[in-house]
C-alpha positions as CSV (number, residue, x, y, z in Angstrom):
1,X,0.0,0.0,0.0
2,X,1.2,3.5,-0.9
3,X,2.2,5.5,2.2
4,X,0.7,9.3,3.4
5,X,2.8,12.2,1.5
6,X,3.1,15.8,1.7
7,X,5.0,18.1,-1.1
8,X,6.9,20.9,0.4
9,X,9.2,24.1,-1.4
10,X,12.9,23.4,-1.2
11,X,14.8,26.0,1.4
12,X,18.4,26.3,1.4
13,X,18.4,25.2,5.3
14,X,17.4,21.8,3.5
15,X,19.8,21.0,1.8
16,X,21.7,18.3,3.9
17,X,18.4,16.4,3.3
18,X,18.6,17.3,-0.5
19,X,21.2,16.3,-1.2
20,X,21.7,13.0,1.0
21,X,18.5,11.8,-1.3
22,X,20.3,12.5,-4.8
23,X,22.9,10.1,-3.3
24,X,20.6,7.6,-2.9
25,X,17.9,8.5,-5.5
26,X,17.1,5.1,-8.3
27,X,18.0,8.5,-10.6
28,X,20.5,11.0,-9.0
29,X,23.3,12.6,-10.6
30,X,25.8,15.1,-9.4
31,X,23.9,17.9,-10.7
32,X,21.1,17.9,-9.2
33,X,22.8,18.7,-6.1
34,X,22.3,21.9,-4.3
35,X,25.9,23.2,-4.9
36,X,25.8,22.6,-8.6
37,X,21.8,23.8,-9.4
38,X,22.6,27.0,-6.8
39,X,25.0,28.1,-9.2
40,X,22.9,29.8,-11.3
41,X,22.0,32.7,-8.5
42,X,19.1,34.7,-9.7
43,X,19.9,33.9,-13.5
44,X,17.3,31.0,-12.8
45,X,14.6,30.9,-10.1
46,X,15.0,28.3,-8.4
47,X,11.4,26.2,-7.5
48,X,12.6,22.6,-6.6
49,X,10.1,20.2,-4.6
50,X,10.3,17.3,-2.1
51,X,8.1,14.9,-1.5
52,X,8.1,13.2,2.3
53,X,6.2,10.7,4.0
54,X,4.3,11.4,7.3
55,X,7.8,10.4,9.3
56,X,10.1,13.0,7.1
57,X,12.0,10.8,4.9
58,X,12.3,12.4,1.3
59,X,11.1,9.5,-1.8
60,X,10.8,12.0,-4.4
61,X,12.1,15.6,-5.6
62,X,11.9,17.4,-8.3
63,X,14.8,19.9,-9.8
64,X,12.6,22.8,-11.4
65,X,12.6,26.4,-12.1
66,X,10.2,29.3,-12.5
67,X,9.4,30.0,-16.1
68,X,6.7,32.7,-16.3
69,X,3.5,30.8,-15.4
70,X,5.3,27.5,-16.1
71,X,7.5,25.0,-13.9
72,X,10.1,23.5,-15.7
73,X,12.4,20.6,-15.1
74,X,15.2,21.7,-15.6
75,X,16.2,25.3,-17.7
76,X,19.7,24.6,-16.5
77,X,20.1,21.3,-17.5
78,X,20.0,19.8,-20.8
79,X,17.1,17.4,-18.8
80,X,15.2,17.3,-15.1
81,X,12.7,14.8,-14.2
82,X,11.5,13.5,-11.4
83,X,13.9,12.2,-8.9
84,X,12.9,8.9,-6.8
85,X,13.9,6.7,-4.2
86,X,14.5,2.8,-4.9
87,X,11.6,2.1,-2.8
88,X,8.7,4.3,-5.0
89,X,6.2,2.3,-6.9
90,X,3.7,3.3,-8.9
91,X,1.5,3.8,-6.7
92,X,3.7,6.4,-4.6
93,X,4.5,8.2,-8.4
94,X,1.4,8.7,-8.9
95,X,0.7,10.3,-5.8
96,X,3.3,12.8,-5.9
97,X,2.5,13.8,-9.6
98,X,-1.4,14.3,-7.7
99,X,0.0,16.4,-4.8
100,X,2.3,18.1,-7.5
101,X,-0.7,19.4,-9.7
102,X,-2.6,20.8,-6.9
103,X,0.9,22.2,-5.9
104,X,0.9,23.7,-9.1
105,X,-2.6,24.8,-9.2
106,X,-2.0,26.7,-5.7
107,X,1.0,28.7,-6.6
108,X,-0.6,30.0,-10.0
109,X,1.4,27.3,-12.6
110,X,-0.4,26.7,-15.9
111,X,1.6,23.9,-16.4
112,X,5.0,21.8,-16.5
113,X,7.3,21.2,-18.7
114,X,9.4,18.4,-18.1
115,X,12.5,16.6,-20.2
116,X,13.2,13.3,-18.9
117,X,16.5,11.6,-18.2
118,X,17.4,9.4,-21.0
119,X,17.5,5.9,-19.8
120,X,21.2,5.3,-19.7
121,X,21.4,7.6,-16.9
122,X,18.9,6.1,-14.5
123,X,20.5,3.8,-12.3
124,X,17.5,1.7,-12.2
125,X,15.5,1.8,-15.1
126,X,12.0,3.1,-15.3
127,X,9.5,5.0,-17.2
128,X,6.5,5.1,-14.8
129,X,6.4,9.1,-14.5
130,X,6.2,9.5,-18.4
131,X,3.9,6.5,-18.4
132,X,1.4,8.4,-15.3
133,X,2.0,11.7,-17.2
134,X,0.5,10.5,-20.3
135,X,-2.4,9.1,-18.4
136,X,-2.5,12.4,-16.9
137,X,-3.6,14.2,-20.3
138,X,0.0,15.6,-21.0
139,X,1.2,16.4,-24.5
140,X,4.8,15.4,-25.9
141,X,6.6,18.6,-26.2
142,X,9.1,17.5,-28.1
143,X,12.1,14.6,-29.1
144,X,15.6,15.1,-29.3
145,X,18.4,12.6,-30.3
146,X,21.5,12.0,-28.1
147,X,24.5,9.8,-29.4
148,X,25.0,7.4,-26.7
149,X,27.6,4.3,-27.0
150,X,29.2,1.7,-24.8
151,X,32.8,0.9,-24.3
152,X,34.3,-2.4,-23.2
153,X,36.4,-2.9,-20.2
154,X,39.9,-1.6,-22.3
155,X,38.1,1.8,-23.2
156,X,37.3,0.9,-26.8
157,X,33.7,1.8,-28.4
158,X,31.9,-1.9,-28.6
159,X,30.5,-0.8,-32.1
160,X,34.1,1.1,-33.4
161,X,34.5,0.0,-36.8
162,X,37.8,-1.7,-37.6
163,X,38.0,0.4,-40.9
164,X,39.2,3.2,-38.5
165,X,42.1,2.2,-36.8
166,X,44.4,2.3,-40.3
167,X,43.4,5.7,-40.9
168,X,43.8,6.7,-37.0
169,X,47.5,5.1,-37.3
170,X,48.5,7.4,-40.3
171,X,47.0,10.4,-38.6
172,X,48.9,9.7,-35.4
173,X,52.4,9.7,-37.4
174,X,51.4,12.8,-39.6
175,X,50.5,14.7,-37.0
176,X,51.7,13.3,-33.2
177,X,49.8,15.0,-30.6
178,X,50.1,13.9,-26.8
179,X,47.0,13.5,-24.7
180,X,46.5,13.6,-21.2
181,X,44.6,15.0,-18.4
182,X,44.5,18.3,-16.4
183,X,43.1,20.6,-14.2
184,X,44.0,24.0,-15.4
185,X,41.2,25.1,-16.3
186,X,42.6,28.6,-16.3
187,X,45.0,27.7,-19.4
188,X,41.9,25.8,-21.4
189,X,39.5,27.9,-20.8
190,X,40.3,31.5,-23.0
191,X,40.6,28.2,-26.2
192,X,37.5,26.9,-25.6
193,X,35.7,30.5,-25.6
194,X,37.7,31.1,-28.4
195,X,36.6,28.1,-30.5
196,X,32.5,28.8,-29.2
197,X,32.6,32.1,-30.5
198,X,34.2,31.5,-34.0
199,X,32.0,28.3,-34.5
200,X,28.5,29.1,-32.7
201,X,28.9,33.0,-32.2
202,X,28.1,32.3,-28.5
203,X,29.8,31.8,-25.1
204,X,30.1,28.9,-23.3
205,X,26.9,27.8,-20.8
206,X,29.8,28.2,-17.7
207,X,31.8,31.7,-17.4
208,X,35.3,31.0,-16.5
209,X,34.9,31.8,-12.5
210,X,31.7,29.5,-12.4
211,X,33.5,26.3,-13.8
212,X,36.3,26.9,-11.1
213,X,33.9,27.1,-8.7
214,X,32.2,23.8,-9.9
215,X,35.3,22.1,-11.2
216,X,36.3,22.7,-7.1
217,X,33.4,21.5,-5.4
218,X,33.3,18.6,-7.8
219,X,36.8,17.5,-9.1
220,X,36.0,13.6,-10.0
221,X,33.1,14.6,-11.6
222,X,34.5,17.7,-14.0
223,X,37.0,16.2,-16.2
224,X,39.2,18.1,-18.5
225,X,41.2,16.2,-21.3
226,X,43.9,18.0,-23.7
227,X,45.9,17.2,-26.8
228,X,49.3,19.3,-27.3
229,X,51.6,19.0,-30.2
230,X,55.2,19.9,-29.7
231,X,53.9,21.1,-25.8
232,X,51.4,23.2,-27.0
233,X,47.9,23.5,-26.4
234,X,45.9,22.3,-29.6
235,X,42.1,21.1,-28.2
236,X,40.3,18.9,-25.4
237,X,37.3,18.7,-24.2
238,X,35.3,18.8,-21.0
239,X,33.6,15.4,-19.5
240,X,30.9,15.6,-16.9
241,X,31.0,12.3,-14.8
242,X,27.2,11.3,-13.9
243,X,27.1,8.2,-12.0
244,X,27.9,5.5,-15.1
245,X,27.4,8.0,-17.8
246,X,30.3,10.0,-19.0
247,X,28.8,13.1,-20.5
248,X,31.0,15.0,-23.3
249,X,29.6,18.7,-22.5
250,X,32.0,21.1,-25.3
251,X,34.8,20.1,-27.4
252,X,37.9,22.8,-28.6
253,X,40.8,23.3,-30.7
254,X,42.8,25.6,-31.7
255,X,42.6,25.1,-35.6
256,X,39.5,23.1,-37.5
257,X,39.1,21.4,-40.4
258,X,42.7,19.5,-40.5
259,X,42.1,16.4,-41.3
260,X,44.1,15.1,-38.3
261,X,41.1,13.1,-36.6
262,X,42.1,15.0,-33.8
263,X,38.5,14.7,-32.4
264,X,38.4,11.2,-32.8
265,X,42.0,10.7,-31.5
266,X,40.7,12.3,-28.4
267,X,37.2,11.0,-27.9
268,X,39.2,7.3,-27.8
269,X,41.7,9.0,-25.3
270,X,38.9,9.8,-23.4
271,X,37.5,6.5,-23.1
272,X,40.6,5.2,-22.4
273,X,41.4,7.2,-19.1
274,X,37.3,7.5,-18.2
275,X,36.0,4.2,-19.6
276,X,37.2,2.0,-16.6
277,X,34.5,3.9,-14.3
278,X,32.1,4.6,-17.1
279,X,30.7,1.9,-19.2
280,X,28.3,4.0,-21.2
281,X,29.0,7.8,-23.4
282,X,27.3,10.2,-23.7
283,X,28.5,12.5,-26.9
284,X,25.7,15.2,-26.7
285,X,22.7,15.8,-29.3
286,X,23.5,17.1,-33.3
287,X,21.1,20.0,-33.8
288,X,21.9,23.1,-35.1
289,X,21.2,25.8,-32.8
290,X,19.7,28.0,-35.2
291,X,17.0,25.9,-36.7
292,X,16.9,23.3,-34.6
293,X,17.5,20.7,-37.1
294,X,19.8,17.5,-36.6
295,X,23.1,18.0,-38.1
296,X,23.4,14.9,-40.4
297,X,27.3,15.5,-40.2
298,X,27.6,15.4,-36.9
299,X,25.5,13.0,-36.3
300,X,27.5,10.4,-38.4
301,X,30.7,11.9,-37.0
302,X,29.6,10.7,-33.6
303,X,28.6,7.0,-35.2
304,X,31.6,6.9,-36.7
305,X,32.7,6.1,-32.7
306,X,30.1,3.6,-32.8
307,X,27.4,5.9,-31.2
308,X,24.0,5.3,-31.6
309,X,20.6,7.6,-31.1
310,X,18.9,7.7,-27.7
311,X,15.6,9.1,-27.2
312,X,15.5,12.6,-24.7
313,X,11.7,13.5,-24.7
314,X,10.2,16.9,-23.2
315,X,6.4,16.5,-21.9
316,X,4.1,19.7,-21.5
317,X,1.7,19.4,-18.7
318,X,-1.5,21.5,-18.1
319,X,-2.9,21.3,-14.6
């Protein structure tokens, strides 16, 4: 039998109890912790929710922000969802999602809008909430493909096509470049802003003071990978760490268009140092950010790897 809840706003004076439920969570990742989502200050405004049982113990939140008349899961975050604890059922979803639309109602919300973790981040598997939301009258918003892949236990792509490694050997004696790992962000960072600007005419999501801030309250989790040739700085990339998933968030170099399979060289790099404590990749969605069509090129670039489409689906809501 499902058990008596209450929904209550998130405080900052919770956040011990925040966070020690992402830990534990079916479906928490380091980002939904309080020291990553309070980043954002007053850019975003903040609107998380707990639900508790009668005795105080937290078995669901949800990350969300104020968005006009909407609350949404997550702005920040490339996806939200509702967080749950190993012991939620059905009938325990679907009594939070109940208490959540009177919530809603209450505070003057229209509606949600929810994107929910793709399955290869949930630690345990399950699509109840989409499945109760659906029943609830809500409307797909929306489906975006990720390029996901696995790698075996030496940090090779499962599906990397043999075909590659001959061209990846002549690359690597035309152009030698070493690889390894840092944490200077300080010397990466003015390149990467560099190579967002003269590729997408934009900044990075992070400002340089923000990812030191992060990069220090989580260093196993903010990974920073580099190629140099002759000592110098040519590219790398940053890799968020979530739980079994290692997330490639941006990519750099210093020159494009070589035809050095420098981004390949240092994808496999990647999954070398990273793929012992990460089985599954998660290379990031194709679409151009103007139109908001998938990038056929990139798209293949990323199978090339041996990368595959995974399903990120947004939901809208009305209560």
């Amino acid at each position: 039998m499902g058990q008596d809840l209450r929904i209550c706003r998130y405080q900052a004076g919770d956040q011990f109890l925040w966070d020690s439920f992402v830990r534990q969570a079916r479906n928490g990742l380091f980002w939904f912790l309080r020291d990553y989502l309070d980043y954002y200050g007053e850019r975003i405004r903040d609107h998380s929710l707990m639900f508790l049982t009668d005795n105080g113990e937290v078995i669901g939140a949800l990350p969300a922000n104020e968005d006009g008349s909407n609350l949404r899961s997550h702005g920040g975050l490339p996806f939200g969802g509702l967080m749950l604890s190993r012991s939620a059922g059905m009938e325990e979803i679907s009594s939070m999602l109940d208490l959540l639309a009177d919530y809603m109602r209450e505070a003057g919300f229209d509606q949600l809008i929810l994107t929910n973790m793709p399955t290869p981040y949930q630690q345990i598997e399950g699509d109840e909430v989409e499945y109760l939301l659906k029943e609830r009258g809500a409307q797909s918003a929306g489906m975006r493909l990720t390029s996901v892949l696995r790698v075996t236990g030496a940090g090779i792509p499962e599906l990397f096509p043999r075909s590659q490694c001959k061209k990846l050997r002549y690359s690597e004696r035309r152009y030698p470049v070493d690889f390894s790992e840092t944490d200077e962000v300080d010397e990466i960072w003015p390149m990467l802003e560099n190579f967002m600007m003269r590729r997408f005419g934009s900044r990075p999501v992070h400002s340089l003071p923000e990812i030191r801030r992060l990069k220090s309250a989580f260093p196993a989790n903010i990974r920073f990978l580099v190629g140099r040739s002759s000592g110098q700085l040519v590219g790398g990339q940053m890799v968020f760490i979530l739980d079994q998933v290692a997330r490639l968030q941006t990519s750099f170099r210093s020159e494009e268009n070589r035809g050095d399979d420098f981004s390949m060289r240092l994808d496999l790099f990647s999954m070398e140092v990273l793929g012992k404590i990460c089985p599954v990749w998660d290379f990031g969605t194709s679409y151009d950010p103007a139109t908001g069509e998938l990038q056929p090129s990139l798209f293949w670039h990323k199978e090339r790897l041996g990368a595959r489409g995974v399903a990120i689906r947004s939901w809208e809501w009305k209560v």
